[in-house]
Structure formats: C-alpha cells, structure tokens
DRENMAR-480156 format. One record per residue (C-alpha): residue number from 1; x, y, z. Coordinates in nm, 2 decimals. Layout:
+-----+--------+--------+--------+
!   k !     c1 !     c2 !     c3 !
+-----+--------+--------+--------+
! NUM !      X !      Y !      Z !
...
+-----+--------+--------+--------+
This chain:
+-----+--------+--------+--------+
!   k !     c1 !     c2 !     c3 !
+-----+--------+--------+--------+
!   1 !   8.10 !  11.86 !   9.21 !
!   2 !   7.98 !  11.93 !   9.55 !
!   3 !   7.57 !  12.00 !   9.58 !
!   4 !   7.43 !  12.08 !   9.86 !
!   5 !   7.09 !  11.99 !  10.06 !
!   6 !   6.96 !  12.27 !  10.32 !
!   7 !   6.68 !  12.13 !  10.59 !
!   8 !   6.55 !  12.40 !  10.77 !
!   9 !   6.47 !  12.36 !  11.17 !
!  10 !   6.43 !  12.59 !  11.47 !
!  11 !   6.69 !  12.36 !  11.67 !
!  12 !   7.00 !  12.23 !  11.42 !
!  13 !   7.18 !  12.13 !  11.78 !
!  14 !   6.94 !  11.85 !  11.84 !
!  15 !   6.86 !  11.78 !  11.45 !
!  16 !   7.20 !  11.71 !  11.37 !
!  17 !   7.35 !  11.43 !  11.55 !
!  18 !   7.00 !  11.25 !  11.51 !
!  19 !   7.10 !  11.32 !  11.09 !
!  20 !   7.48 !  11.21 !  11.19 !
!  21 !   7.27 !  10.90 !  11.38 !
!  22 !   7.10 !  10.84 !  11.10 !
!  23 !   7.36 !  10.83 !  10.83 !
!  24 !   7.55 !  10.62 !  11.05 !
!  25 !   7.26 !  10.38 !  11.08 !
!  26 !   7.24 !  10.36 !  10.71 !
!  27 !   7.60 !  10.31 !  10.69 !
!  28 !   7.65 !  10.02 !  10.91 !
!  29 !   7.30 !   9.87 !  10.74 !
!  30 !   7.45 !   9.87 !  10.41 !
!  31 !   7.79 !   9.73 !  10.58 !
!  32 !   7.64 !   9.45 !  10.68 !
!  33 !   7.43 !   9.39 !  10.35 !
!  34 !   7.82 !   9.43 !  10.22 !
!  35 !   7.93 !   9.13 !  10.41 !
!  36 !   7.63 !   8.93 !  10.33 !
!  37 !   7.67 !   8.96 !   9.98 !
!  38 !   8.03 !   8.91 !   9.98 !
!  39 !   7.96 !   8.56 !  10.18 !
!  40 !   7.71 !   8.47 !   9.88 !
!  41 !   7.96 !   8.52 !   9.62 !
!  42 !   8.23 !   8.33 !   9.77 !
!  43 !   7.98 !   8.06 !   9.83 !
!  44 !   7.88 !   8.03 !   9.48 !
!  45 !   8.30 !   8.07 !   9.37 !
!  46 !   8.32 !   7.72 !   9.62 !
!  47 !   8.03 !   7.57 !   9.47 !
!  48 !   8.15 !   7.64 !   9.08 !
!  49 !   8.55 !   7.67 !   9.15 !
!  50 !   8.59 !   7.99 !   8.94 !
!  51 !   8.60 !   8.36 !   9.06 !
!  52 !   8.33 !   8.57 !   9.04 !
!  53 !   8.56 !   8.78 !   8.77 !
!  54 !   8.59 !   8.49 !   8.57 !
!  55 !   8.20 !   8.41 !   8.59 !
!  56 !   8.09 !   8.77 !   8.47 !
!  57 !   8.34 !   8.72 !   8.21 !
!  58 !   8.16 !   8.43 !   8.10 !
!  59 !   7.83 !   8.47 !   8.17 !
!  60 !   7.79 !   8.81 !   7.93 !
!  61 !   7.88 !   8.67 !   7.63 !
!  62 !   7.65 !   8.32 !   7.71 !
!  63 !   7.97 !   8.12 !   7.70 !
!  64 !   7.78 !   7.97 !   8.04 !
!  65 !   7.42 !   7.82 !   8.06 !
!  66 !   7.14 !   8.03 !   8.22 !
!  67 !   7.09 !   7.81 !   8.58 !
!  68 !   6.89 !   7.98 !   8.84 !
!  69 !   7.27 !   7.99 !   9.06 !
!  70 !   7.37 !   8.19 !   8.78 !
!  71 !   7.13 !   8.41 !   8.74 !
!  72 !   7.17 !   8.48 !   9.13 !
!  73 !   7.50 !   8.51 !   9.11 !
!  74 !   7.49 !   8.77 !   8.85 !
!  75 !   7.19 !   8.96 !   9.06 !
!  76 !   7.44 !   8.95 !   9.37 !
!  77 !   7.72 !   9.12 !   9.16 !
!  78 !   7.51 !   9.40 !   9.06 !
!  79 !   7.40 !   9.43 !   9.45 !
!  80 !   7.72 !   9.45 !   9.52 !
!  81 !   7.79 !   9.76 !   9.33 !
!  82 !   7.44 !   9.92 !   9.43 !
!  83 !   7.53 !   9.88 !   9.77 !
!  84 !   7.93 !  10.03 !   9.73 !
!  85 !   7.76 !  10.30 !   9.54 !
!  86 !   7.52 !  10.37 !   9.85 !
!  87 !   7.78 !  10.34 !  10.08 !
!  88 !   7.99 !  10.62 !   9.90 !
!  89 !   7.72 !  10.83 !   9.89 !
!  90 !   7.69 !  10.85 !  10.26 !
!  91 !   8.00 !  10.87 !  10.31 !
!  92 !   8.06 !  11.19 !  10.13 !
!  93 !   7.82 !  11.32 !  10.36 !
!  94 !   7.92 !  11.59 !  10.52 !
!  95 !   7.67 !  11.76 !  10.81 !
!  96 !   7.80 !  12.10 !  10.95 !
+-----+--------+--------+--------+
C-alpha cells in the first residue's frame, strides 16, 4: 500500500533535487555499508569454512558455542537485512 508524505515549501523546484540529492546520498551510504558487511561475512565464512546459511542454521538452535566471532557474525547478518530493508525503502521513493 502506497502512503504518502507531503513537505510543504514556497519553492518545490529547488527543494526537490536537494530531496532526490539526499535520497541518493542515503542510498549509496547504505551501498557501501552493503559491501562492507558482505566483506565481513565472507571473512568470517574463510576463517570458519562454512556459509553464513549454514552458521545461522547452527547457531539458533546452540548446536555452536557462543565465541565473540560468533556473536559478530550473527550481529552482521541481522545488519545485513537492516540495511536491505533501508535500502528498499528508499528506493520506493518516489519524489514528483
């Protein structure tokens, strides 16, 4: 379901490409914090040889010991999805 978000100004020909700007901004931050994260987990799938499918599979039920790596590694799995759920978000965006 489509909502919708008004912002009132006097001059929408200079407010919105500094909005598009700033969506864009946002975008390529959380990009970036995308690639980061997906460099951590692949670090941590060297490090322990298994997936990071395979880990969260293991982890939940305790079938693996609580390290600190672990405990990381789950934290960077659930930043992973906070940030693809931000980065949807903006992307619906749409500024007419």
């Amino acid at each position: 379901m489509l909502q919708q978000i008004t912002i009132q100004t006097t001059d929408a020909k200079r407010l919105k490409p500094l909005i598009k700007s700033a969506i864009q901004n946002q975008l390529d931050d959380i990009e970036h914090g995308i690639q980061l994260t997906h460099a951590r987990l692949q670090t941590f799938e060297k490090q322990y040889n298994m997936s990071t499918a395979e880990f969260l599979r293991r982890f939940k039920p305790g079938d693996l010991e609580e390290t600190l790596d672990f405990i990381d590694w789950q934290g960077e799995t659930k930043m992973l999805a906070l940030l693809e759920e931000k980065k949807a978000a903006y992307k619906e965006a749409q500024i007419k």
